[in-house]
C-alpha positions in Angstrom: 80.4 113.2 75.0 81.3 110.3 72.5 83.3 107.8 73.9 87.1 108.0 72.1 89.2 104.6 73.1 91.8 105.2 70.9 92.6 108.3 72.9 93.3 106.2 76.3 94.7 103.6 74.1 97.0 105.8 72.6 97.7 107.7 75.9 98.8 104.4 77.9 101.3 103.7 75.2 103.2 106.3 75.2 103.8 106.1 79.3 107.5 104.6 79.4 107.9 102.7 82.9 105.7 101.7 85.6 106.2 104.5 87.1 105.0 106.7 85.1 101.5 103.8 84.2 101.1 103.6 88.4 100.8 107.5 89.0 98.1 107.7 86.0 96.2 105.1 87.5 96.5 106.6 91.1 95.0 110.4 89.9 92.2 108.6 87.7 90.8 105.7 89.1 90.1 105.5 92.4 90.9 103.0 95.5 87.9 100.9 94.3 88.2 101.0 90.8 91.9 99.8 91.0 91.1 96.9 93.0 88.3 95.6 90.9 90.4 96.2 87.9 93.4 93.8 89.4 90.7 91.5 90.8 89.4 90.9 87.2 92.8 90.3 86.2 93.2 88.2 89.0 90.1 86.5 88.0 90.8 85.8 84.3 94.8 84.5 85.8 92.5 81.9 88.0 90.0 80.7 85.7 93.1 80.0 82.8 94.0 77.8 85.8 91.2 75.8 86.0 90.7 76.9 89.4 86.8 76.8 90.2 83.9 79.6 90.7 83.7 79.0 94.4 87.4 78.7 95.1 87.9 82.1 92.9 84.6 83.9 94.8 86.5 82.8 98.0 89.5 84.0 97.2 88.6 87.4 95.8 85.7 87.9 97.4 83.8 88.8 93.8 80.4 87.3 93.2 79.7 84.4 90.5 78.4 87.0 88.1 82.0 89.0 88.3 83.4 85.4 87.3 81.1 84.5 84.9 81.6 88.0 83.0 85.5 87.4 83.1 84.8 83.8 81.6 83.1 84.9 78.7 85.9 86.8 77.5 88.2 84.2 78.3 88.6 83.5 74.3 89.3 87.5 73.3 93.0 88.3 72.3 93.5 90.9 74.5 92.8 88.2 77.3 95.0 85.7 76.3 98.2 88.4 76.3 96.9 89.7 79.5 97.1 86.1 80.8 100.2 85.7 79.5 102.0 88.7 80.2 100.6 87.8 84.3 102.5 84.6 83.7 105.6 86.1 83.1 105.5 88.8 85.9 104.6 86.0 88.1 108.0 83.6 86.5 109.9 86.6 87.0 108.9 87.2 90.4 109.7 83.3 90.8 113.3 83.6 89.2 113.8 87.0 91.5 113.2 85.2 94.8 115.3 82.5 94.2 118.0 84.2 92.8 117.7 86.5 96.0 117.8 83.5 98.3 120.9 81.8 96.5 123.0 84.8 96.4 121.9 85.3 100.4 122.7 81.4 100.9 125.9 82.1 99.3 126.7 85.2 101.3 126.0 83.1 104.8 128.4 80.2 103.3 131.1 82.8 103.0 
């Protein structure tokens, strides 16, 4: 069978939430291949911050090859907008927890 990427490409496009992107990845990848896939993310996140091999194979639990494969495709585009769209989530999620703990700060003071 000849491999088709625009297919999935096209596919994962057209889902409209996270909902919708979560329950795809739940019926076709399994346990494993989810976690490998967010360590790798994970991965490429911890390298962009200079974080080191051993602190990231501690961390994750991967091995220096899993690292080292991440780090060579540390330059591709896709990569850097992964990386980037991580770094928002993770602002976001920031903003979201301090927001929550003002507005419950400001409930207390009332």
């Amino acid at each position: 069978m000849k491999k088709n990427p625009s297919v999935l490409s096209h596919f994962l496009s057209e889902l409209k939430s996270q909902q919708e992107l979560s329950a795809f990845l739940d019926v076709f990848l399994s346990h494993d291949e989810l976690e490998m896939f967010s360590k790798r993310l994970q991965i490429a996140h911890l390298l962009n911050d200079d974080v080191s091999y051993t602190q990231i194979q501690k961390k994750l639990q991967v091995s220096p090859a899993t690292i080292a494969a991440i780090a060579k495709k540390m330059e591709k585009k896709a990569m850097k907008v992964a990386i980037e769209k991580i770094k928002i989530s993770h602002w976001a999620d920031q903003m979201s927890g301090n927001l929550k703990k003002i507005f419950q700060f400001r409930k207390k003071a009332r």
